[in-house]
C-alpha positions, -999 to +999 in steps of 0.1 A: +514+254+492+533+246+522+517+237+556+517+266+575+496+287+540+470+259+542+467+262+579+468+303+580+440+298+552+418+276+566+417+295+601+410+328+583+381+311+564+370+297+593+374+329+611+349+347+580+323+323+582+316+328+621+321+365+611+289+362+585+269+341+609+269+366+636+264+396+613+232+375+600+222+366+640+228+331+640+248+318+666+279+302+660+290+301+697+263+287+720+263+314+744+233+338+756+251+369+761+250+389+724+280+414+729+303+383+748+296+362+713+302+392+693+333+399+713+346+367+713+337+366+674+358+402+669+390+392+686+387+359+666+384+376+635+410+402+637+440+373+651+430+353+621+432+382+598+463+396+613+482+361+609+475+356+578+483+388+567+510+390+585+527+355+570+543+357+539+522+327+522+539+324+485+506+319+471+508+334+437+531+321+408+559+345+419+554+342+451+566+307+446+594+319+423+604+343+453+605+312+477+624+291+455+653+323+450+651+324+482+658+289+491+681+284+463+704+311+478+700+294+512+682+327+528+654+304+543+649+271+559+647+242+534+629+209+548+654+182+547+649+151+533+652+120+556+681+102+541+673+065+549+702+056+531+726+056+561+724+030+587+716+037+623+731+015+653+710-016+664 
């Protein structure tokens, strides 16, 4: 998985857990008003869930044969290598 799948992943996740903790009444946000945390906890969800869905992550096997296709017939950006074999000025 590239970068950007593990970070998308991670912030849904993240965005899930405080979703459960307010739906059980713990506080994951330190604040006293109840509708502002569950606000706040809402619109956190929903960009989290809307990112990631939104990204196409090439998670599953043929996801990663659809990136490779892709990449192989140039239609995406390919990371280039840093090619330390060429010499730079002193």
């Amino acid at each position: 998985m590239d970068k950007g799948t593990i970070v998308r992943t991670l912030v849904l996740l993240i965005a899930l857990i405080n979703q459960l903790l307010t739906l059980y009444n713990k506080s994951p946000l330190p604040l006293d008003d109840e509708q502002l945390e569950q606000f706040v906890s809402m619109v956190f969800t929903t960009v989290a869930a809307m990112i990631a869905w939104y990204k196409n992550n090439y998670v599953t096997k043929k996801g990663h044969k659809q990136k490779q296709l892709l990449e192989e017939e140039k239609l995406t950006k390919v990371k280039k290598n840093n090619d330390k074999s060429c010499s730079s000025p002193k």
